[in-house]
C-alpha positions in Angstrom: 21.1 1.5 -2.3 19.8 -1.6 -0.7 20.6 -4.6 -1.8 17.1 -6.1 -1.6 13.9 -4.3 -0.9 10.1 -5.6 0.4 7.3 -5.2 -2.0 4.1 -5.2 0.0 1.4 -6.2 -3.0 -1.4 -3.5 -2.3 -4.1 -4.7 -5.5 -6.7 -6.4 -3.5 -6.9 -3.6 -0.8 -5.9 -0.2 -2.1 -6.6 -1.9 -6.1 -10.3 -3.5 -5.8 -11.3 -0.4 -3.2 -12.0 2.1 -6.2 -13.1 0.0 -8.5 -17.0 0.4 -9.6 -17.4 -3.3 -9.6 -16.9 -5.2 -6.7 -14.8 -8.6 -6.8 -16.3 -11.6 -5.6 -14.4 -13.4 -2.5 -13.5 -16.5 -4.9 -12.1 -14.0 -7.5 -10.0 -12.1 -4.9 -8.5 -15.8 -3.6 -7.1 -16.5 -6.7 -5.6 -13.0 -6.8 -3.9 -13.9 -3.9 -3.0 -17.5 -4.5 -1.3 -16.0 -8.1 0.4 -13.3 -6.1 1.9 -16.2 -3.6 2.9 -18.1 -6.7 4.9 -15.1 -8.1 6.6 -15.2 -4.8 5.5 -11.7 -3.3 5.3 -12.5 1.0 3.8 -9.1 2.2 0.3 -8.8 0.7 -2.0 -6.6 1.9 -5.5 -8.1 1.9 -8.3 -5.9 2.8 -9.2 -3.2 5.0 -11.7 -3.4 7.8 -13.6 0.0 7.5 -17.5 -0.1 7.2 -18.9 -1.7 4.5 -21.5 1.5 3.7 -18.4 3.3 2.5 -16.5 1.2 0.6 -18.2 -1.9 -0.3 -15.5 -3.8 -2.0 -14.0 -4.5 1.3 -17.2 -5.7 3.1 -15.5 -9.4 3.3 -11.9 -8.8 4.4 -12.6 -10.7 7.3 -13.7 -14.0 5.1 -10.3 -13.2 3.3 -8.2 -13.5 5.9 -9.9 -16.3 7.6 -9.1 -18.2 3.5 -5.7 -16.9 3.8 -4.8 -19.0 7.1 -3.5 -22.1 5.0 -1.6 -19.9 2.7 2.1 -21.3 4.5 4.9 -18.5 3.5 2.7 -15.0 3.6 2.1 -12.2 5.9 -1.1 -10.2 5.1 -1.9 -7.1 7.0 -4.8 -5.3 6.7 -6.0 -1.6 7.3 -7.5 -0.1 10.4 -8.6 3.4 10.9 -10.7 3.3 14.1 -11.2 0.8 17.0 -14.0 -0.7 15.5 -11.9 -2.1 12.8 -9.1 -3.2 15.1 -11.9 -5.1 17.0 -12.7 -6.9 13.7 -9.0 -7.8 12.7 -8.8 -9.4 15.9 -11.7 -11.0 15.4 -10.7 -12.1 11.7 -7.2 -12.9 13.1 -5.5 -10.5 11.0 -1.6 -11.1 12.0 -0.6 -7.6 10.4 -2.5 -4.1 11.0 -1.7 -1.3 9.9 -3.3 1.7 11.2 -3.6 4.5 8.9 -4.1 8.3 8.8 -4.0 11.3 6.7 -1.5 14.0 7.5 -3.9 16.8 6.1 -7.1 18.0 7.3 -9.1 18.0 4.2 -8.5 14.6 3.2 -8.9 13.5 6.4 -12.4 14.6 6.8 -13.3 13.5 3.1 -11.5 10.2 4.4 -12.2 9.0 7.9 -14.9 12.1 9.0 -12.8 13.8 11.4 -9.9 16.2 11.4 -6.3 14.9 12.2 -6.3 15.0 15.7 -9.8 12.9 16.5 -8.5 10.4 14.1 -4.8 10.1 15.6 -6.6 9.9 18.9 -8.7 7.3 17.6 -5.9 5.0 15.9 -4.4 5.5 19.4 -7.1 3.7 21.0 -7.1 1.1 18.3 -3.6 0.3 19.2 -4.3 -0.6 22.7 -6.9 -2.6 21.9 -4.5 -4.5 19.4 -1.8 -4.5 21.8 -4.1 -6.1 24.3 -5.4 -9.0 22.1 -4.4 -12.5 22.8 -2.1 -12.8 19.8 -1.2 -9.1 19.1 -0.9 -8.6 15.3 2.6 -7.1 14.3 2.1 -2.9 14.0 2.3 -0.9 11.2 1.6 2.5 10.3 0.2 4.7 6.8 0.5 8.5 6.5 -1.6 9.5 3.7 -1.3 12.9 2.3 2.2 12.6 3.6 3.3 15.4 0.4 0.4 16.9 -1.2 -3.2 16.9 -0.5 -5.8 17.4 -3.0 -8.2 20.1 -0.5 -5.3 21.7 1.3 -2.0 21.4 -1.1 1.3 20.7 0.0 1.9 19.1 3.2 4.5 20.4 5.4 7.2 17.6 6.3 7.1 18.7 10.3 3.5 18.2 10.3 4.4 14.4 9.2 7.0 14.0 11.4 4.7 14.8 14.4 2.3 12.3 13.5 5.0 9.4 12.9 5.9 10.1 16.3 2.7 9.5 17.9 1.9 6.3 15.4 5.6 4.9 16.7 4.7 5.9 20.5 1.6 4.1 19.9 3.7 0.6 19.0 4.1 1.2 15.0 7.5 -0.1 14.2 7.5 0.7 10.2 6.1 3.9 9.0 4.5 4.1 5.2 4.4 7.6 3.6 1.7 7.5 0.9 1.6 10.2 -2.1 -2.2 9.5 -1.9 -2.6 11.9 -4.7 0.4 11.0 -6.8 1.2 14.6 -6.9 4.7 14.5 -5.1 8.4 15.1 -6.3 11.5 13.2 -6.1 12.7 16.3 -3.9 9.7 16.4 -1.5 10.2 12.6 -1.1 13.6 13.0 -0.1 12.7 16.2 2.1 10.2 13.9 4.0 11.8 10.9 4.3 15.0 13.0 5.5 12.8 14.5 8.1 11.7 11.7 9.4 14.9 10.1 9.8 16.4 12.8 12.0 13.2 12.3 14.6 13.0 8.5 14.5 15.8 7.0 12.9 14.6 3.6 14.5 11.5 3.5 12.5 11.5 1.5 8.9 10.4 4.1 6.3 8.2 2.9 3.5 6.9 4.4 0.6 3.3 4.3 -1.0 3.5 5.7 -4.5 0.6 6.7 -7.1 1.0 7.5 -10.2 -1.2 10.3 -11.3 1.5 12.6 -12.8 3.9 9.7 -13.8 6.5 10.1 -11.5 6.0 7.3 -8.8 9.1 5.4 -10.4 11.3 9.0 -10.3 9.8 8.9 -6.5 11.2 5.2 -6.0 14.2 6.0 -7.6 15.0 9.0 -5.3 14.0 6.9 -2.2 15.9 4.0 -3.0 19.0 6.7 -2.8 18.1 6.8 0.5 18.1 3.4 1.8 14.5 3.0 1.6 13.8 -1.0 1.6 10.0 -1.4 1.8 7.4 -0.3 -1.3 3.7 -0.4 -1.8 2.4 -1.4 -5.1 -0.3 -2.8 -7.2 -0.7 -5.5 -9.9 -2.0 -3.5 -13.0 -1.3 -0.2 -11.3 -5.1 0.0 -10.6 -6.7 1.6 -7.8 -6.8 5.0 -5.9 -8.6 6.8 -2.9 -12.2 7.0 -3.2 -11.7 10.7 -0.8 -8.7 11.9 -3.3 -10.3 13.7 -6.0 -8.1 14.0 -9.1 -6.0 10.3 -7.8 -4.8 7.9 -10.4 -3.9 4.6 -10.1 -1.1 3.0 -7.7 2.3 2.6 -9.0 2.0 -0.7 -11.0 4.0 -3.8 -9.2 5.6 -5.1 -12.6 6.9 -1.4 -13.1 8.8 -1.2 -10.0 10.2 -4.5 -10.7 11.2 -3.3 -13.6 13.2 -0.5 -12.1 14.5 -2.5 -9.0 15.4 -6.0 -11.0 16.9 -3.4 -13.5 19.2 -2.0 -11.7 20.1 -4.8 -9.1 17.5 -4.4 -6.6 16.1 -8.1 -5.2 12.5 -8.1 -4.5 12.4 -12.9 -4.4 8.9 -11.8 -7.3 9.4 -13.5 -10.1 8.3 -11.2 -12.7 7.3 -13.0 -15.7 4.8 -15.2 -13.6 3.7 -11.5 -11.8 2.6 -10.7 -15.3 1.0 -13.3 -16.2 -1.6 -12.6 -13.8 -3.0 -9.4 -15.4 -5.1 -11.1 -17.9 -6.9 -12.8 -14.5 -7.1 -9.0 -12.6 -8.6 -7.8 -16.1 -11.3 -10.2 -16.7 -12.5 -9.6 -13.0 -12.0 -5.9 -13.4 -13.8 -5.9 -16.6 -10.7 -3.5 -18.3 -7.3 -3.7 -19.1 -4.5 -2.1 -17.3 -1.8 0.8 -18.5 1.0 -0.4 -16.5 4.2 0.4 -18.7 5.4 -2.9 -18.7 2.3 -4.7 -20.0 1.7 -2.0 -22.4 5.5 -2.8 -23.9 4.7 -6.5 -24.1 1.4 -5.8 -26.1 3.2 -4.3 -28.3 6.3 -6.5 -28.5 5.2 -9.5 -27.3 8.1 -11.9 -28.8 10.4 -9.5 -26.3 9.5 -10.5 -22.5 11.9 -7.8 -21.1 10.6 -7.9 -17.8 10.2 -11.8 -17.3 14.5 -11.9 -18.1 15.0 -9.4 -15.5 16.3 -11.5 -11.8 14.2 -11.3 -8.7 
């Protein structure tokens, strides 16, 4: 078990880009300025992908240029082509990570191209990257990484095979995303075990949803493991527009709740963390399921999760 872990704060990336309204630029800043507050440091901020496609992320670019002053913070933001890498340079971005489905269906529904146009495409992006001026800090997404919603499960060598090429092409942290919450505590452990035997240098994250309610059995069973970097989202909203059948992220103040709970430090202060969901809500336009806001709606003289440490 590690003794701390890394909570990258996914809400105004993978949270905003499913919702049917789209947030205004001012409304997304103090999302982020309330997130900084709470303490999280890895945020991630935006995705540069084409504005036709997913609308909520047409100003990512505006958001990071915002973010500059914010002292304390690395945000990253999501590439899946050249183009986009073109525009986080542009936009100053001093994270990217470059992202990929490890199934052909969801990777046509996704990014329009099978596997291995789009891996030869994130290839190219990363040399563009690695050329820039100031060359962001590489990261790397596998979505699909266990089950895809058009082709099933995904088989754990076909993973490995891409997080080699992602590493080879300068990603130093991997990210394996249940993109449609589908997964099991024991495919979790059989891909990240997989992975480790290939590239045992590479930092293994986890991006959980939480269609079938058992992202936090998913943490749990990582954690096991070592694993010291999670993706989540305030509210537990959001999901992948190409994933039909996807639920929301695993909620932020839930996986506090497991990793405060059992000793875990995250540096979040989870009371203030919470307090922020009324703000996501009236932006949203609807209230969020997460278990621990649900629990203090209906006991609200007990604030479990604002005792828990950080």
């Amino acid at each position: 078990m590690p003794a701390s872990v890394t909570v990258t704060e996914v809400v105004l990336r993978d949270g905003l880009q499913d919702e049917p309204v789209t947030v205004a630029t001012d409304g997304k800043l103090r999302i982020l300025d309330g997130l900084i507050g709470a303490g999280l440091r890895s945020i991630e901020l935006g995705a540069f992908v084409r504005p036709d496609r997913v609308p909520q992320m047409a100003d990512t670019g505006q958001l990071f240029e915002a973010a500059r002053g914010r002292a304390g913070v690395t945000c990253s933001g999501l590439v899946m082509n050249r183009a986009g890498a073109e525009r986080a340079i542009a936009a100053g971005a001093p994270e990217v990570r470059l992202v990929v489905s490890a199934s052909e269906g969801h990777s046509r529904a996704n990014a329009g191209r099978g596997v291995e146009e789009a891996l030869a495409e994130l290839e190219r992006a990363a040399a563009v990257l690695s050329a820039a001026p100031r060359p962001p800090v590489l990261s790397a997404g596998i979505a699909t990484a266990f089950v895809c919603p058009y082709d099933g499960p995904t088989p754990p060598d076909r993973v490995v095979a891409i997080a080699a090429r992602l590493a080879a092409a300068g990603a130093g942290r991997i990210s394996l995303a249940d993109t449609l919450g589908a997964a099991t505590p024991v495919q979790v452990r059989a891909g990240i075990m997989a992975l480790r035997q290939v590239l045992p240098e590479v930092r293994i994250g986890l991006h959980l949803h939480d269609t079938y309610g058992m992202a936090l059995a998913c943490a749990w069973e990582a954690l096991r493991l070592g694993v010291d970097w999670f993706d989540a989202s305030l509210g537990g909203i959001g999901g992948c527009p190409f994933a039909p059948g996807a639920a929301g992220n695993v909620a932020t103040e839930d996986l506090l709740g497991l990793l405060h709970g059992t000793g875990v430090a995250t540096g979040v202060d989870a009371g203030r963390l919470l307090g922020l969901i009324p703000l996501l809500s009236g932006l949203t336009g609807h209230s969020v399921t997460s278990r621990q806001w649900l629990a203090r709606s209906v006991a609200p003289s007990r604030d479990t999760i604002g005792s828990l440490p950080s």
